[in-house]
C-alpha positions as CSV (number, residue, x, y, z in Angstrom):
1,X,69.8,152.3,76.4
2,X,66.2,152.5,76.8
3,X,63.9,152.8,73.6
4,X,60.2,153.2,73.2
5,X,57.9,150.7,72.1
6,X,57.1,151.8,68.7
7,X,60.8,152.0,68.1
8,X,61.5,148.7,68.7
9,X,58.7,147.6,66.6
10,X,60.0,148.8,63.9
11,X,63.3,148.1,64.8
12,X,61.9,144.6,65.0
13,X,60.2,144.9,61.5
14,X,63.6,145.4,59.9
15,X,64.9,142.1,61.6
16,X,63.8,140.0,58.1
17,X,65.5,142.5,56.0
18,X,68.7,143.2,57.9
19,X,69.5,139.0,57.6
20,X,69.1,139.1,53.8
21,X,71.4,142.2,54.6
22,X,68.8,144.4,52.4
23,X,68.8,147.5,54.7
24,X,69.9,150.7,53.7
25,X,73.3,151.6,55.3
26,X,71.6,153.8,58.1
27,X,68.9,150.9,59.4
28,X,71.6,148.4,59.5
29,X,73.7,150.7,61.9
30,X,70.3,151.3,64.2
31,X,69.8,147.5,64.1
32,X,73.0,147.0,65.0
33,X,72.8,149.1,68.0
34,X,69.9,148.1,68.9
35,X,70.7,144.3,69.2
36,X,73.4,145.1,71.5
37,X,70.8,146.2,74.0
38,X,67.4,144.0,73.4
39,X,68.0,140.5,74.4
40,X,64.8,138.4,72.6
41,X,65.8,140.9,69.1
42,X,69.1,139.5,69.0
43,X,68.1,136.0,69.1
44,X,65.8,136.3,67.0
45,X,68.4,138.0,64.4
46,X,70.6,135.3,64.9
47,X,67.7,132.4,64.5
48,X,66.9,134.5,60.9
49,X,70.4,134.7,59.8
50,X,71.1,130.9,60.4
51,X,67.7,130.3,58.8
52,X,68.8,132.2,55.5
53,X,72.4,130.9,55.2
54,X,70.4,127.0,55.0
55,X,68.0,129.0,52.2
56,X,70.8,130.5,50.4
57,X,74.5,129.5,51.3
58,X,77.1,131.1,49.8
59,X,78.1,130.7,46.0
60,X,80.9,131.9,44.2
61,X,79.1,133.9,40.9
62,X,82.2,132.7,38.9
63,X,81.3,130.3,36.4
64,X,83.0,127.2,36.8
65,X,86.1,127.0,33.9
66,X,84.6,123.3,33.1
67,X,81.0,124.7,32.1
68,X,82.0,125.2,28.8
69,X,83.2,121.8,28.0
70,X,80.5,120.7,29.6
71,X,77.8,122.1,27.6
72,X,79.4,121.5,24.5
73,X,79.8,117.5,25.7
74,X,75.9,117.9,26.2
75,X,75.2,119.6,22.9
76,X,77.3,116.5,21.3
77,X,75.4,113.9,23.1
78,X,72.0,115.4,22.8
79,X,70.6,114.0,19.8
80,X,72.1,112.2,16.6
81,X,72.9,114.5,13.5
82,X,71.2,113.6,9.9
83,X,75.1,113.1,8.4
84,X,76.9,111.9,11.5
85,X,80.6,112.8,11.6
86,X,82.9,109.3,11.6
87,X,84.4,108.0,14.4
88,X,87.6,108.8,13.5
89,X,87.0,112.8,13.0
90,X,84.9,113.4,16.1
91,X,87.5,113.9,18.4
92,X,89.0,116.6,15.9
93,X,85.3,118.1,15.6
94,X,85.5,118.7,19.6
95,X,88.6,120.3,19.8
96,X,88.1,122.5,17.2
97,X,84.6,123.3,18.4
98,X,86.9,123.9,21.8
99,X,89.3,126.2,20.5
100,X,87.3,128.1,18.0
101,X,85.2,129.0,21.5
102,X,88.1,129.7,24.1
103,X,89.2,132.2,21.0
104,X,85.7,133.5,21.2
105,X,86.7,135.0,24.4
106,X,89.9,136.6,23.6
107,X,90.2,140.3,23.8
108,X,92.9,142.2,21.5
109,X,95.1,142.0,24.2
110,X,95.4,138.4,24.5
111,X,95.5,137.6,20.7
112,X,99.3,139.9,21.2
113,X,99.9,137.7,23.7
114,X,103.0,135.2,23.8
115,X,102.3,131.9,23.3
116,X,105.5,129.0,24.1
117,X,105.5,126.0,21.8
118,X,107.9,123.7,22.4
119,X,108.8,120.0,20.8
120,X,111.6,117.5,21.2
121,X,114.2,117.3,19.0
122,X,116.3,114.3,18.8
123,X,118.0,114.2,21.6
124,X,116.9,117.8,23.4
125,X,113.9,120.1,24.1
126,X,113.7,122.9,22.2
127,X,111.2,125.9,21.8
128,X,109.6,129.1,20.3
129,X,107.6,131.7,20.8
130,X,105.0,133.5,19.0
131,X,101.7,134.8,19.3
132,X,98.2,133.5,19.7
133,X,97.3,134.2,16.0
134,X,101.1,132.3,15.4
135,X,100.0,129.3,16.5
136,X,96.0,129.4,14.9
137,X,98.0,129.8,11.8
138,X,100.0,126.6,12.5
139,X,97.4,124.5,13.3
140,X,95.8,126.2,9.9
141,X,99.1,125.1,7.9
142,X,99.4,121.7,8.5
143,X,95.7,120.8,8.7
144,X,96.0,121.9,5.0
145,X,98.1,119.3,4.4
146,X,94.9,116.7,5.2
147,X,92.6,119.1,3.6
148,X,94.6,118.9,0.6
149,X,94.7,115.2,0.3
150,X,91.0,115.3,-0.2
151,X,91.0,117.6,-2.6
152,X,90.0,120.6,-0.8
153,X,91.7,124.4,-1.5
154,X,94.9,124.9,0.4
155,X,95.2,127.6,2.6
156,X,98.6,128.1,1.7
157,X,98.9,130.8,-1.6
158,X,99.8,128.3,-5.1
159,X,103.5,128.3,-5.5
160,X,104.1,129.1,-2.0
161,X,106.4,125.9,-0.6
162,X,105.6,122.2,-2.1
163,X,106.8,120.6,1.2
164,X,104.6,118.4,3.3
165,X,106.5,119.2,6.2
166,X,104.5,120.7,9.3
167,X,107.4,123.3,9.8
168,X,108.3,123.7,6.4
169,X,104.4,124.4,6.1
170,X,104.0,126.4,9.0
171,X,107.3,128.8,8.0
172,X,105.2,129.5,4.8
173,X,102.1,130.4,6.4
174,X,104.2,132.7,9.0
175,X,105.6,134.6,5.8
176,X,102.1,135.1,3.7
177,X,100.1,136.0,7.3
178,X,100.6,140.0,6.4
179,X,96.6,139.8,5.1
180,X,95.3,138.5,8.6
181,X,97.4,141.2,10.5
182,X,96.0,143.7,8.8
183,X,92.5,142.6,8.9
184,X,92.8,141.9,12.5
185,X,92.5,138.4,14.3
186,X,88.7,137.4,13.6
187,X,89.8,137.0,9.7
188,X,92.6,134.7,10.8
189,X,90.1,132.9,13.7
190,X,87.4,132.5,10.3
191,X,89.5,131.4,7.9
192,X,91.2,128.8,10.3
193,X,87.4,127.8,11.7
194,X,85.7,127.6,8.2
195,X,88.8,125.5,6.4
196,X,88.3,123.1,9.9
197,X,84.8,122.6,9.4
198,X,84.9,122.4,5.8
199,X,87.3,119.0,6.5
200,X,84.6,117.7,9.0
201,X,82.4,118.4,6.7
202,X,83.9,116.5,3.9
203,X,84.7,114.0,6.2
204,X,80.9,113.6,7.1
205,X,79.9,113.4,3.6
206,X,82.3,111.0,2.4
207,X,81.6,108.7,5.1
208,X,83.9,105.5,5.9
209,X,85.5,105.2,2.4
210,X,88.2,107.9,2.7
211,X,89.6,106.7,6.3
212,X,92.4,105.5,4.4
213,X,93.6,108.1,1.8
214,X,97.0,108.8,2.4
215,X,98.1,111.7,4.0
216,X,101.8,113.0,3.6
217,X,103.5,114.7,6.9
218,X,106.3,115.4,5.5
219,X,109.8,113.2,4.4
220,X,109.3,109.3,4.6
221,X,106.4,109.7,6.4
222,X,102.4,109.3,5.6
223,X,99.6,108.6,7.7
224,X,95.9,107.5,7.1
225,X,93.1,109.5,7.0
226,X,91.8,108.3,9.8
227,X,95.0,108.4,12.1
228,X,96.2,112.2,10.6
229,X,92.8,113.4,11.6
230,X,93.4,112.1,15.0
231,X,97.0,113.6,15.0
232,X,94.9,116.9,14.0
233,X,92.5,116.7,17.6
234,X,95.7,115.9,19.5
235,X,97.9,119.0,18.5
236,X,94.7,121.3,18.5
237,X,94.1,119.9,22.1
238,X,97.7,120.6,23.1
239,X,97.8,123.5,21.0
240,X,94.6,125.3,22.4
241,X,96.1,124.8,26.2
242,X,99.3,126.5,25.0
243,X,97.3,129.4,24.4
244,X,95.2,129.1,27.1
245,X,98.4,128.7,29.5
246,X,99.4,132.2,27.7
247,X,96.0,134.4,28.6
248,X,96.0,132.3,31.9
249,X,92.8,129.9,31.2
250,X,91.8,127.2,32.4
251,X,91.3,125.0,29.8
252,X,90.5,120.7,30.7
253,X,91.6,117.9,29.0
254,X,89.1,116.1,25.9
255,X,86.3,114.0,27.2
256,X,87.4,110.1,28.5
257,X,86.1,108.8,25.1
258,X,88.2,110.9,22.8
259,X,91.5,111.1,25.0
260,X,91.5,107.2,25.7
261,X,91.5,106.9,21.3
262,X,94.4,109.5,21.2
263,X,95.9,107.7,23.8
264,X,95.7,104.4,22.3
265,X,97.0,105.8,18.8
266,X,100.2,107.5,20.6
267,X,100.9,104.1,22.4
268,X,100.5,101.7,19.0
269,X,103.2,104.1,18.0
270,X,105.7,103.9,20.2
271,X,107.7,100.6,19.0
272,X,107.9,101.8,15.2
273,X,109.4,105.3,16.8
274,X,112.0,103.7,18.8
275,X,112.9,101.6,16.2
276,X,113.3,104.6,14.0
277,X,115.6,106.4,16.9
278,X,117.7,103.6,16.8
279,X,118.1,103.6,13.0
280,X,119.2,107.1,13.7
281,X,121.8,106.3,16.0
282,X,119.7,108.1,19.2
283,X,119.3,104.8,20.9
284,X,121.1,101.4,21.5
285,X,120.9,99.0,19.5
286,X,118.4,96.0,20.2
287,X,119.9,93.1,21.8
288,X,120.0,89.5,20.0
289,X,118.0,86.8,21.5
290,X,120.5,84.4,22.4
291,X,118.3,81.2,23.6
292,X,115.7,81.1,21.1
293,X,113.1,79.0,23.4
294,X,113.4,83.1,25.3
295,X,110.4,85.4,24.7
296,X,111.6,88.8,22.8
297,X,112.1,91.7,25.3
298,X,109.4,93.8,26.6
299,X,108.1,96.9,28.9
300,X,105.0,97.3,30.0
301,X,103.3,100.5,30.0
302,X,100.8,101.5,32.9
303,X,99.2,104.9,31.9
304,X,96.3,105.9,34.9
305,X,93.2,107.9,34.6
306,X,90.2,106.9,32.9
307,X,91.5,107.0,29.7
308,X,94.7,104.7,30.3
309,X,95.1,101.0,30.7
310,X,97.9,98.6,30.5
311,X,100.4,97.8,27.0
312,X,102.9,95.3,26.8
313,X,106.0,96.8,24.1
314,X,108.7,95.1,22.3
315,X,111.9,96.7,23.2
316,X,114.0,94.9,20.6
317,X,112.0,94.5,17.4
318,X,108.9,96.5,16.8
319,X,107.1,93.3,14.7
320,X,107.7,91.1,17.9
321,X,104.6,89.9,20.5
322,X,105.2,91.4,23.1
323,X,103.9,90.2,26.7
324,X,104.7,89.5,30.5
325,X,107.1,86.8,29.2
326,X,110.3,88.3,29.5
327,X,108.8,91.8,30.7
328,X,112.1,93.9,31.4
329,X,110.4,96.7,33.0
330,X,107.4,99.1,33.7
331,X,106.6,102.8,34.1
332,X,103.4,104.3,35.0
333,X,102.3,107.5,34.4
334,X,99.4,109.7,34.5
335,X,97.0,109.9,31.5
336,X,98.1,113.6,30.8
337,X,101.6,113.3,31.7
338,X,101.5,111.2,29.3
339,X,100.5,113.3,26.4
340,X,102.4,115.8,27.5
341,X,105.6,114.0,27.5
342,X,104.4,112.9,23.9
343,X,103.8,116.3,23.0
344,X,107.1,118.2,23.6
345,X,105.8,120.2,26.5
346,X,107.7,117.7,29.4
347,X,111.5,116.4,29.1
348,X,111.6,112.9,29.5
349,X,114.5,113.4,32.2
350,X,111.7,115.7,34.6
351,X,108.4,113.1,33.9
352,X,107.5,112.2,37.5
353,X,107.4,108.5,36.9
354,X,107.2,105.5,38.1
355,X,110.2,102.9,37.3
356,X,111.3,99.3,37.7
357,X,113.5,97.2,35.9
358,X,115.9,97.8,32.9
359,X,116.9,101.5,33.6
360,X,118.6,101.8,29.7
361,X,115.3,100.9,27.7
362,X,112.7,102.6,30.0
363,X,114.8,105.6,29.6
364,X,114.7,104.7,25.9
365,X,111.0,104.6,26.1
366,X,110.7,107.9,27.7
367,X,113.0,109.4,24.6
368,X,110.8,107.7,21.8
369,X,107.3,109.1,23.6
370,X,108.5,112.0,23.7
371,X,110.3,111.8,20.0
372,X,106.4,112.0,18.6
373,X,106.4,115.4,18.8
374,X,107.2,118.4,16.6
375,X,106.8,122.0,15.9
């Protein structure tokens, strides 16, 4: 095709703009055509297009679903608050801030949707569903029973249940949540943020003293301020990715520094709850120490990840030292594997482990981290 010279100057003009694809749709078809045909244009298209693509390479206009964790860990970090928050609330300040903004994004829709919670009891997994607002008001329930033990309101109504029990609590709650329905889910999402914050706040204000006010959770069992507020960021955590599992978020695990003191708390834990499983006839019974000179059994416990490390465990009596002397055993597994098996949402029999030695109390191990959870 032969075509004059003032046509393929302008033809040659539109070279720039047809790289950065910026041509109307009837200019791009004539460029096209006319690369076909003119030899030093086409190479000179091609030269421009590789030329852009180093200027401006592709990127996906997605926001990346860690950003928001991201900023917030930047936020956190950026400069020291007049009233700092103790150590012992911060990680509970960061998954709240966490939650209260993955519910920011949540459309009507999504606050309908259903939401699987699941914990392990005794010897079994077992489950229920409810809503996204059903499980904000869960997490509301029972961190009333911390908020109440420093004298703040409770968001249960007076005379409602006087059970410390995080189910006993959260069945309460469930029955008197006909106000937030009919407001809609930003009075539930308010009330639940502002009683949170008001805590941290307290928390803030009080400083150190109160890390050690007891906190009741229920029958025969009461916690430290400082370890029931770290209970609080673990099920808001595990709580907040059950919702975000249900409206299909992504949703990452809490910054290295937070999850490796959650992680640490679950693991000091572990002896006292298999010794409780064997008081309750779920496990065998210890065995005695027939030469005496011989080091009490233990397992040691590998978890990986930057928030894991290494624990040697008593198998047979929860006050023993435990150490490599004696060491019956090992399983390793991942950081959140871990917490997941701790918090209901993985059966001990399906954890992807790794195992070697005394098959009976690593599998006892297994039951007992997994025992630490609840509804």
């Amino acid at each position: 095709m032969n075509i004059d010279s003032d046509a393929h100057a302008r033809l040659q003009r539109l070279l720039g703009a047809w790289a950065l694809s910026a041509c109307s749709s009837d200019e791009a078809a004539e460029v096209d055509a006319h690369l076909t045909d003119c030899g030093d244009c086409s190479r000179e298209a091609g030269q421009l297009r590789s030329a852009i693509g180093l200027l401006h390479p592709h990127m996906d206009l997605d926001l990346p679903p860690t950003l928001r964790a991201e900023v917030i860990g930047a936020c956190l970090g950026a400069r020291s608050p007049q009233v700092a928050v103790p150590d012992y609330a911060q990680p509970y300040d960061a998954e709240a801030a966490r939650l209260d903004a993955l519910l920011t994004d949540l459309d009507d829709s999504e606050w309908a949707a259903q939401v699987k919670l699941e914990w392990f009891d005794g010897g079994d997994s077992t489950s229920r569903e409810t809503s996204v607002a059903g499980v904000l008001g869960h997490l509301l329930a029972v961190d009333g029973t911390v908020s109440a033990s420093l004298g703040l309101p409770d968001p249960l109504k007076p005379g409602t249940t006087s059970s410390t029990d995080p189910k006993d609590r959260t069945e309460a709650l469930w029955e008197q949540s006909e106000p937030f329905a009919e407001s809609g889910p930003d009075a539930l999402r308010d009330t639940w943020r502002d009683h949170a914050y008001e805590l941290i706040r307290t928390c803030a204000f009080s400083g150190k003293g109160i890390a050690d006010i007891a906190v009741p959770y229920g029958e025969g069992v009461v916690l430290p301020l400082r370890l029931a507020l770290l209970d609080r960021a673990f099920e808001t955590w595990i709580h907040a990715t059950d919702i975000a599992d249900a409206v299909d978020y992504p949703y990452p695990p809490p910054v290295p520094a937070h999850l490796r003191t959650l992680v640490g708390v679950a693991v000091q834990m572990l002896p006292s709850i298999l010794a409780a499983r064997r008081q309750a006839g779920l496990a065998s019974p210890p065995l005695p120490t027939l030469d005496p000179a011989l080091a009490p059994r233990s397992l040691r416990l590998t978890i990986e990840g930057e928030s894991g490390g290494d624990w040697y465990l008593p198998v047979d009596d929860p006050t023993s030292t435990a150490g490599p002397d004696n060491c019956v055993g090992q399983v390793v597994l991942d950081e959140v594997e871990f917490c997941r098996l701790s918090a209901g949402r993985l059966r001990p029999q399906d954890v992807a482990a790794g195992q070697e030695g005394d098959r009976v109390a690593l599998n006892e191990l297994l039951y007992a981290m997994a025992s630490m959870s609840r509804l």
